[in-house]
N, C-alpha and C positions, 0 to 999 in steps of 0.2 A: 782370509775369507770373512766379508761380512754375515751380519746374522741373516741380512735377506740375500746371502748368495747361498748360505745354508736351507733358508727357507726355497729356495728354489731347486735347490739340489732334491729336494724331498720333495716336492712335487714332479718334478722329472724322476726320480727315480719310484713314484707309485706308478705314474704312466707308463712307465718302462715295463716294471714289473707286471701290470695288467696286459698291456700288448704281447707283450713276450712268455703269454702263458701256454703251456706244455700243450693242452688240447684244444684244439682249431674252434670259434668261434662264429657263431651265426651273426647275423643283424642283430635280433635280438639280445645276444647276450655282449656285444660290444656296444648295445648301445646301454643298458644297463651299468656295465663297465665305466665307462665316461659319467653314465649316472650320480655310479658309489663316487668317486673322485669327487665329484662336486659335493655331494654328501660330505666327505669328510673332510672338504676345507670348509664349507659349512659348519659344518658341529665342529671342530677345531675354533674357527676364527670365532664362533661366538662365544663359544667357552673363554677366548683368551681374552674379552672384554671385560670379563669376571674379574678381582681382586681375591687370589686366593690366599690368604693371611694363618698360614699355620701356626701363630702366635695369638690372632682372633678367627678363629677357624667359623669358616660357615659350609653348610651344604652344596652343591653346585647342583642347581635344579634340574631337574631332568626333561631337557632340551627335546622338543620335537624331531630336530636332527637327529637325534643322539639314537634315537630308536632305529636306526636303520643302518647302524654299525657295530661289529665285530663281536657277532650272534647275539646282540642283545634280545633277551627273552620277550616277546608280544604283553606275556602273563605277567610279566615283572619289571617293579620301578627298583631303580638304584640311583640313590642318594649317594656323594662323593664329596670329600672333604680334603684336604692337604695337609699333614702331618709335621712336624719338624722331628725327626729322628730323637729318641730319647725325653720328648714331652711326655707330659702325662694330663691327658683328657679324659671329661664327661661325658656319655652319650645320653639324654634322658629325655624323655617325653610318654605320648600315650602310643601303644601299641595299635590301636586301628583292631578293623577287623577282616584282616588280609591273613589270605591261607596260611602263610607262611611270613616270620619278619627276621633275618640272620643278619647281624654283622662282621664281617671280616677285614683283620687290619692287616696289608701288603708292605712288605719289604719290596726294595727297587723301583721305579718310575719313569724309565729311558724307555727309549724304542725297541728295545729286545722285554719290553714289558713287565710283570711282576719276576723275583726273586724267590720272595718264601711268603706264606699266610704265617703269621706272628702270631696272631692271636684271633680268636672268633667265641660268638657266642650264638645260642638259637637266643633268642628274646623271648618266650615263652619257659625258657629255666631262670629268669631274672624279671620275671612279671609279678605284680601285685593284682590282689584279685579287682583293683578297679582299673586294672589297663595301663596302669605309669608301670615305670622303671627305668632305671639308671643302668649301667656298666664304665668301668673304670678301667682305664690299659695303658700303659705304657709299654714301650721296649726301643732299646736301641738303635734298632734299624726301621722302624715303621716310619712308611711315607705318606701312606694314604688308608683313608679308611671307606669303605664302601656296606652301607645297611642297604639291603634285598629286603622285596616286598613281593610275594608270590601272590596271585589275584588267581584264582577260578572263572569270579565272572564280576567285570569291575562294574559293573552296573548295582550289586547288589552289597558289596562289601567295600568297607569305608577305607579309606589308605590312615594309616597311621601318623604322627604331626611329631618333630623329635627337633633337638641342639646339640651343638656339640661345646663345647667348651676346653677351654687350656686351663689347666689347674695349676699347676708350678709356675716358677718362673715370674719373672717381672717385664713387660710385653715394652719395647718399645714405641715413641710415641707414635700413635695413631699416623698412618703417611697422609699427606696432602695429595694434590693431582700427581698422577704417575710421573716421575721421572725418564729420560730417554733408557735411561739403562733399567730400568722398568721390564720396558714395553720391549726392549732388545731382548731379554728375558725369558719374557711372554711371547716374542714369535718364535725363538729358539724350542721351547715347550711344543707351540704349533708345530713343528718342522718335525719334532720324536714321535709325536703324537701323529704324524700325517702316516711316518716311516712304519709306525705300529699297525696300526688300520692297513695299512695294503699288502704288508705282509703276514696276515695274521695266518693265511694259510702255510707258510712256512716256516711257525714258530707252533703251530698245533697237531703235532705227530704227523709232521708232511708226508713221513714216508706208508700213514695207509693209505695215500692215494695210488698205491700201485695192487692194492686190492679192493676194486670197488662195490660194492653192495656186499659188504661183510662188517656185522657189527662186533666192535669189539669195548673191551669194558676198560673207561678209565678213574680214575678217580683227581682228587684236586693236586695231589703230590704228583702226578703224570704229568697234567697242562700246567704248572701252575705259572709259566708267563701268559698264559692266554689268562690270566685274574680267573680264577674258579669260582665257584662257592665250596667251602669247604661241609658242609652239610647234605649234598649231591654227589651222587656214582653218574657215573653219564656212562651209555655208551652211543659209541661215537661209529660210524663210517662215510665215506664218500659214496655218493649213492652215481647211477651212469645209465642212460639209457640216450636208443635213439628218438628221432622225432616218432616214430609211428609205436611207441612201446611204452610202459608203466612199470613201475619198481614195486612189489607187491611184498607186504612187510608182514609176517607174522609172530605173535609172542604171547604170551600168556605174562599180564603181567606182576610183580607182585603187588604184596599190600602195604599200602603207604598214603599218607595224607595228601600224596602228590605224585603227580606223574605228567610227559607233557611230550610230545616228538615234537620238534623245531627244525623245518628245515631253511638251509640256505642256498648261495648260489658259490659258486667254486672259490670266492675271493672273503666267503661270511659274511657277504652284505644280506641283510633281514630285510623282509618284507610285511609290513606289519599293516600296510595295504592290498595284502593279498592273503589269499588263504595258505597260510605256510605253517599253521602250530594250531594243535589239537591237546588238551590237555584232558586227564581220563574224566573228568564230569561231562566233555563235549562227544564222547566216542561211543558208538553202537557196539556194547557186548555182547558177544556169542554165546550162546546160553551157556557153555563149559568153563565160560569166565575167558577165553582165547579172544584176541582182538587181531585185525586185520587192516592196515591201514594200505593208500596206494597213492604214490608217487605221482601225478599226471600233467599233463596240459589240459590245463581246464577237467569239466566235471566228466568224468567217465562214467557215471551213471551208478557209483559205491557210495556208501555214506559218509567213509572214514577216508576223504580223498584231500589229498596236499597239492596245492597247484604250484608248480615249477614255474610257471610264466614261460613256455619255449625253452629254456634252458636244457641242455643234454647233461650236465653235469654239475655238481657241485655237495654240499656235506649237510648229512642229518646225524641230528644226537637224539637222545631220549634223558629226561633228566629225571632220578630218581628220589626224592626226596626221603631223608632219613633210610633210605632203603636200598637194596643190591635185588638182582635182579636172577634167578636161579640159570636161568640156560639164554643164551643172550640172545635179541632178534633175526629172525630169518630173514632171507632176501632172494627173489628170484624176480625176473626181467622177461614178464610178456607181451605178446603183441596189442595194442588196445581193443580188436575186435573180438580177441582170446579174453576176456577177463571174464572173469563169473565173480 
């Protein structure tokens, strides 16, 4: 088998996989479907025009595609690097002024997704008080390393500017134009990467979708092929309603520099052109400190309302930063003319 009959194979088998899903599908959410597809041979193919040199590692920019796959956060940039197992790398720059800046380095990088978090740091335990700082890591098995950038409101707060560097080691000469066996490489990468994206929902605790609108709590050792942050509790459920009803989320929640409900569509494609993610500086509190958010098609006339785009089904999480969450969120499923 060539690599583009591999490459093909991966793309028929995410079509596969999205056609061939368990609950019945509207207009709108199979065209969606066909959407995400295109999505992630987009963000795939452009990624793989990249040079990724884990001997002169650089960043992989964060791709306008790239925001509308496998629940990438609305609030959050992530920075991505390539590793060569057993190197030992710099990360250093200035931290910015984003809520939150974490890096975590991942073992594994195939289509069954990460293996283990090797190593992680918050960047605010490793900051100087003018904003630089370094971190240093090696290990064995790290493949890729990924620095998080949490935003509140990116309009006001600056994103942070960083390198990464290979410190050991004597680098091989610089490559010239890619080679075929390059770029056979490089689509092979595209093909795991295609496989990872479309099955994300059956690599991330598939089996709560047999209890839907019930949050339950994971943490990054649970998901960790879905690439976590290891600094975040999530809790997680598959949310389900019909066309004329609303998923009506209750919680109190705790205290933490961060908090954020994210929702998706049944397959974790993100919508980041739509109102899908509310984080706690955007949400109407209850004077008892209790918040209430609601699942809808379009605005149903609440403050703290998440638009589904027509969808009847599909997964929200809540993300906790540095924090746990005491009695996890409620869920009940009314009709839309029922809502108070």
């Amino acid at each position: 088998m060539t690599v583009w009959d591999e490459f093909g194979a991966a793309v028929a088998f995410a079509a596969r996989h999205m056609a061939d899903d368990r609950d019945p599908v509207n207009d709108r959410e199979r065209a969606d479907a066909d959407q995400y597809l295109l999505r992630i041979l987009a963000a795939t193919a452009q990624s793989s025009t990249l040079r990724l040199d884990p001997d002169r590692p650089e960043f992989l920019p964060m791709l306008d595609s790239v925001r509308y796959l496998g629940a990438a956060g609305p609030d959050i940039d992530y920075d991505v690097a390539a590793l060569r197992p057993g190197g030992r790398y710099r990360i250093s720059g200035n931290r910015g002024g984003a809520t939150y800046v974490g890096i975590a380095v991942y073992a594994g990088a195939g289509a069954a997704g990460a293996t283990a978090i090797v190593r992680s740091v918050d960047v605010d335990d490793v900051v100087a008080s003018d904003g630089s700082f370094a971190f240093e890591f090696e290990h064995p098995e790290a493949a890729r390393v990924i620095v998080r950038q949490y935003f509140h409101d990116r309009g006001t707060q600056e994103r942070g500017e960083w390198t990464i560097t290979r410190l050991d080691g004597s680098p091989s000469p610089r490559a010239g134009l890619a080679s075929a066996a390059e770029m056979a490489g490089r689509a092979a990468n595209v093909a795991k990467s295609v496989r990872w994206n479309a099955q994300l929902n059956a690599l991330w605790t598939p089996e709560r979708r047999e209890h839907p609108n019930e949050f339950v709590r994971q943490t990054s050792d649970d998901i960790v092929a879905a690439v976590p942050n290891p600094d975040v509790v999530y809790s997680f459920s598959w949310w389900k309603r019909e066309e004329d009803e609303v998923v009506v989320i209750d919680l109190v929640p705790p205290a933490t520099a961060y908090w954020s409900l994210q929702i998706c569509d049944r397959w974790f494609q993100c919508f980041p052109d739509r109102r899908t993610n509310l984080n706690d500086r955007e949400v109407v509190v209850n004077a008892d400190g209790s918040v209430r958010l609601v699942i809808s098609d379009g605005d149903p006339g609440h403050p703290n309302w998440l638009d589904c785009g027509g969808h009847r089904t599909g997964t929200a999480f809540f993300r906790w930063l540095h924090a746990d969450i005491d009695r996890q969120p409620t869920c009940r499923v009314v009709k839309t003319s029922e809502l108070r």
